[in-house]
C-alpha positions, 0 to 999 in steps of 0.5 A: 500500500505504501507504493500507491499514492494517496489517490482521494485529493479530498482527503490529501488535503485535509490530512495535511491539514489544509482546507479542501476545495469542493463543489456540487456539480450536475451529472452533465459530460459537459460540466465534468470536462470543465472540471477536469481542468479546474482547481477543485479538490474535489466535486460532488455529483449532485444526487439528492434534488437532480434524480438519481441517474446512475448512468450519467453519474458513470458517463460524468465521471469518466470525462473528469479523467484527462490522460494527459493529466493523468500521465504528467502526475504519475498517479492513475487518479483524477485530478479532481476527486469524484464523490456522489451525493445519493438521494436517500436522506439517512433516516431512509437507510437505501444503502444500495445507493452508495454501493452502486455510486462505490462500485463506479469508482467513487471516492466517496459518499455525501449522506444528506439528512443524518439525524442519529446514531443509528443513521450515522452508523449505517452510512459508514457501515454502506460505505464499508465491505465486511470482515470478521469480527476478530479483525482490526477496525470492525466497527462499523460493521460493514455491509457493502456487497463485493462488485468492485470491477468497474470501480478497480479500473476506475481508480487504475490499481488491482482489486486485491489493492482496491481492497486494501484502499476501499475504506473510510478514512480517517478509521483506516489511515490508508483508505481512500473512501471519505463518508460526508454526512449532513447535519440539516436539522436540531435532532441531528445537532442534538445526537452530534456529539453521540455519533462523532463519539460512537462512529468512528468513520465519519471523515467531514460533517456537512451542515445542511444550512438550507433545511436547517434555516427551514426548521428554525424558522428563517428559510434560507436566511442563511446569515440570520443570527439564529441560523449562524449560532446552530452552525456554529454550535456544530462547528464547536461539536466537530472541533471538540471531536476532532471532525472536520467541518464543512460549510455548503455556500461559500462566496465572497461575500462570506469566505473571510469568516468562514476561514475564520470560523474554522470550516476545512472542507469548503463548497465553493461556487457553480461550475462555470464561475471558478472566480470564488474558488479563486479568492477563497484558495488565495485567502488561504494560501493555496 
């Protein structure tokens, strides 16, 4: 494993400890080529409000590849990290989702809507193959079913390597798979504190700003005092464990303090207009 370079550009950044760079973007071949050659991290594949199209997702994913790209870095990854964000929210546990996004060759899964233990403890356990209770880092026990076939040429290495990388990390220091889960309400900030305790596995909490904003009663007032002070209670709970936290809607206008608030994994801008990416990664010197 240690011959292999670290393949998630997500995670290669945030184990080095600087922010990483991300975006949602639409399963579109055209938005994927434009990417390619971008600064981002990472890209989310929009899942959960575009329909779940697993055959664009793979089409999308195939032209974020650029040989020539691939070629220059000596690595068989992408430059820029394909994940998918499923459709399911966490309460609905539709782990066949993630494994059919996992099986493409996906680096990674964005779990909207995670509220509890339980939900937080399906999601990485989706996200995980199975293994016997005597071996190391057994929990969260894993459910995923056993097709990486098309997933092994994706990521350019054997399926007996693919196996040893296809995990979450931070759980496993060498996997490759990052499990993103959103916190979009007050039941999931209420349970944060017991699922970042009791489920190892969770690489980045997300805060869902957009449907928290709905709860508490200021629809997508997102700089309202009372929505900021949910978010940066979460922030406080991320940082107590040692999670890293993630802001949705990066811009100009609020990138400054974002930084400042401490969020690492970054959401910035739309696809076509990389000028907040820009300013945002010249804020934190990358």
């Amino acid at each position: 494993m240690a011959s292999i370079p670290r393949l998630n550009g997500l995670i290669r950044a945030m184990e080095a400890g600087q922010h990483a760079f991300s975006l949602f973007a639409p399963c579109e071949v055209e938005t994927a080529v434009e990417l390619q050659a971008s600064k981002y991290d990472g890209v989310v594949f929009e899942g959960e409000h575009r329909g779940w199209d697993i055959k664009s997702l793979r089409d999308s994913m195939q032209y974020l590849l650029n040989r020539g790209q691939i070629l220059k870095s000596g690595s068989p990854a992408p430059a820029v990290t394909p994940i998918a964000r499923i459709p399911a929210n966490g309460v609905e546990k539709n782990q066949f989702l993630a494994k059919q996004a996992l099986d493409l060759g996906c680096y990674g899964i964005m779990w909207p809507h995670i509220s509890t233990v339980e939900e937080a403890y399906n999601a990485v356990a989706a996200c995980r193959y199975q293994r016997l209770k005597d071996k190391p880092l057994y929990e969260p026990a894993g459910i995923r079913g056993d097709g990486p076939m098309q997933a092994t040429r994706y990521w350019g290495i054997t399926q007996q390597e693919y196996y040893e990388r296809a995990d979450v990390w931070p759980l496993a220091p060498h996997g490759e798979i990052l499990v993103v889960m959103q916190i979009e309400d007050t039941l999931g900030i209420k349970n944060l504190p017991d699922m970042l305790k009791n489920v190892p596995g969770i690489g980045t909490i997300l805060i869902g700003e957009g449907d928290l904003s709905q709860e508490l009663g200021y629809a997508r007032q997102t700089e309202h005092p009372v929505v900021l002070d949910a978010m940066a209670e979460i922030v406080s709970i991320c940082k107590q464990h040692n999670v890293i936290v993630g802001h949705p809607h990066v811009s100009p206008a609020n990138a400054e303090r974002v930084i400042a608030e401490g969020y690492q994994y970054l959401m910035c801008a739309a696809p076509r207009n990389f000028s907040t990416l820009e300013s945002t990664r010249t804020l934190v010197g990358r």
